[in-house]
C-alpha positions as CSV (number, residue, x, y, z in Angstrom):
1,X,-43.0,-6.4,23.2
2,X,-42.0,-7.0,19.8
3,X,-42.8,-9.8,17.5
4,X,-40.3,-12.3,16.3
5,X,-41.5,-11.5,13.1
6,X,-40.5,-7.5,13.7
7,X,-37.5,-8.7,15.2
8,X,-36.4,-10.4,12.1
9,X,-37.3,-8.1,9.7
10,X,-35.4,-5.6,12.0
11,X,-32.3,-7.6,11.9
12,X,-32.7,-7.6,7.8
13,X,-32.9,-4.0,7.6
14,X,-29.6,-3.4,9.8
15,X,-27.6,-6.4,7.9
16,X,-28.7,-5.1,4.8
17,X,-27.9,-1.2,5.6
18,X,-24.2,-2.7,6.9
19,X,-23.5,-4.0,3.9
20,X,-24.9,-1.5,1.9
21,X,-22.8,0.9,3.6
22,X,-19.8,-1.0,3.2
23,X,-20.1,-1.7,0.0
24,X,-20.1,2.2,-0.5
25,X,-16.8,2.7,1.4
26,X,-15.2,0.3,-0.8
27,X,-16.3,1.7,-4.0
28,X,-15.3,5.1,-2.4
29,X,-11.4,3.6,-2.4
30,X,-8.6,5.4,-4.6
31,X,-7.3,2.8,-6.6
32,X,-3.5,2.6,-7.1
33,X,-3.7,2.9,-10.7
34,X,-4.4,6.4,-10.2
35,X,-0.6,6.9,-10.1
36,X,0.4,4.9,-13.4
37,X,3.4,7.1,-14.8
38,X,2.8,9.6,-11.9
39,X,4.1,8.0,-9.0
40,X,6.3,4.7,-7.6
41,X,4.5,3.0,-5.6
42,X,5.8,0.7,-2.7
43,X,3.0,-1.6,-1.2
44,X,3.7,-3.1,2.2
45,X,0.7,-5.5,3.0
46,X,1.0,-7.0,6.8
47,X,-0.3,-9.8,8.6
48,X,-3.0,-9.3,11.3
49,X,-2.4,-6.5,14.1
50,X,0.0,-9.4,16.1
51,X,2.9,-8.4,17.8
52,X,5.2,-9.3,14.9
53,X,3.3,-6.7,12.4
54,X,3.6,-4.4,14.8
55,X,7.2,-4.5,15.0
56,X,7.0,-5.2,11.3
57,X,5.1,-1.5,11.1
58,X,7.6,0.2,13.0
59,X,10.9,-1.2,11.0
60,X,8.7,0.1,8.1
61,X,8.5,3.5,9.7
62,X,12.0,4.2,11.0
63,X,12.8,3.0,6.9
64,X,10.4,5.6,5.9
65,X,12.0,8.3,8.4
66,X,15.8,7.8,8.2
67,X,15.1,7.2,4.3
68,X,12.5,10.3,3.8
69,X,14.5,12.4,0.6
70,X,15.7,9.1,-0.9
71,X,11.8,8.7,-0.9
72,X,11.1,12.1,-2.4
73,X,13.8,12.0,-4.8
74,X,12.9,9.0,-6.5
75,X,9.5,9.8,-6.5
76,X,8.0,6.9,-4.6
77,X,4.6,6.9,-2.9
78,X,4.3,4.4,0.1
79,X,0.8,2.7,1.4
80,X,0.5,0.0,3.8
81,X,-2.1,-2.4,4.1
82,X,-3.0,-4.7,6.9
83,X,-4.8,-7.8,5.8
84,X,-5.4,-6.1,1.9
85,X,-7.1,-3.6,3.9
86,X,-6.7,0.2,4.0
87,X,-9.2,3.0,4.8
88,X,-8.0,4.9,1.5
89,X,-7.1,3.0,-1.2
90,X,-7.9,-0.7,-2.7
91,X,-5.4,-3.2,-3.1
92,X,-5.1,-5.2,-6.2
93,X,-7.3,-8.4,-5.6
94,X,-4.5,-10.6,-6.9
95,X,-2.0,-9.3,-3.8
96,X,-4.9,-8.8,-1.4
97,X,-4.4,-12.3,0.4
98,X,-0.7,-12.1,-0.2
99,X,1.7,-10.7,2.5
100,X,4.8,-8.7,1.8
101,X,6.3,-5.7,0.3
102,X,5.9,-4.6,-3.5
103,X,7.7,-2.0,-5.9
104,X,5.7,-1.0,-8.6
105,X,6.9,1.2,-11.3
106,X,5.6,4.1,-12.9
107,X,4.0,1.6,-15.7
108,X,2.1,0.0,-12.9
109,X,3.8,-3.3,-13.2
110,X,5.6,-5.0,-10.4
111,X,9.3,-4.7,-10.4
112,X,10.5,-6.2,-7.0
113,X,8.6,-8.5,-4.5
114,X,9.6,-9.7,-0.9
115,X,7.9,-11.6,1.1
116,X,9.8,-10.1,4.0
117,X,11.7,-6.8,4.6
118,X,14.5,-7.5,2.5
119,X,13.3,-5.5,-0.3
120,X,14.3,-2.3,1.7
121,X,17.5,-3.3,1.9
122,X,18.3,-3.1,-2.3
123,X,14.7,-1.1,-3.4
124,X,17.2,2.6,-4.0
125,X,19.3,0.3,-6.2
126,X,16.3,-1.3,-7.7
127,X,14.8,2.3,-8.4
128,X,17.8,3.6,-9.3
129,X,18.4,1.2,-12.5
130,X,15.4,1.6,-14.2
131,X,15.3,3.9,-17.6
132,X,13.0,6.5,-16.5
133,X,15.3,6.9,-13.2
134,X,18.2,7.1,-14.8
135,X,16.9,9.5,-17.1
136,X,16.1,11.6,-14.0
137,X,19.0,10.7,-12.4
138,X,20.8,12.4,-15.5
139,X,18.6,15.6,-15.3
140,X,18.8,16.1,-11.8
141,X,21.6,16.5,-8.9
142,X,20.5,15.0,-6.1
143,X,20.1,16.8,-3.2
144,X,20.5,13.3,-0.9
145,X,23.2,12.0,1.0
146,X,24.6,8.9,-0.6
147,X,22.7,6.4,-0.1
């Protein structure tokens, strides 16, 4: 039978190797800087796994689908979060506790916020006035329907 003394010292060990290990997996995060001048990036950060986040999650994927080369074309790079939380990358400590949907450009500053979905509704007009978009825009023929 073991001591209380072992059994505390046991529980130490496996609180401390917990944290330890997920303090690794966080440091191990991509950080959305990465794509600064690469990529656009929207950021959709949800609520808890309730049942309006998961109907939130699919809107956000029949977006993603029925708007897929619109996506490509203007170069934009989606992540979602749930709760600030994603098994990939790390979200900005100032929008970690905030819910919603963000466009960041290629500078790595926020151009459009919505606290709700409405963002998808205007985001290819939104991309498609910035400089560096219309300079593309110029460049290129889109291969997209109109949007």
């Amino acid at each position: 039978m073991k001591s209380r003394t072992e059994i505390l010292i046991n529980s130490f060990l496996i609180f401390f190797l917990s944290t330890c290990i997920s303090y690794a997996q966080e440091m191990n995060k991509k950080e959305l800087s990465s794509f600064k001048w690469k990529k656009r990036i929207l950021i959709f950060n949800t609520a808890s796994n309730n049942e309006s986040s998961r109907k939130r999650n699919e809107e956000i994927k029949n977006w993603i689908k029925i708007n897929r080369c619109q996506i490509q074309e203007r170069n934009l790079f989606i992540v979602l979060f749930e709760k600030g939380l994603n098994s990939i990358y790390k979200l900005s400590p100032s929008l970690r506790n905030k819910r919603g949907v963000w466009l960041v450009g290629y500078d790595g500053f926020v151009k459009d916020y919505s606290e709700n979905m409405d963002l998808l509704e205007r985001i290819m007009r939104v991309v498609d006035e910035m400089p560096i978009r219309k300079k593309e825009m110029k460049n290129k023929t889109s291969i997209c329907d109109n949007v």
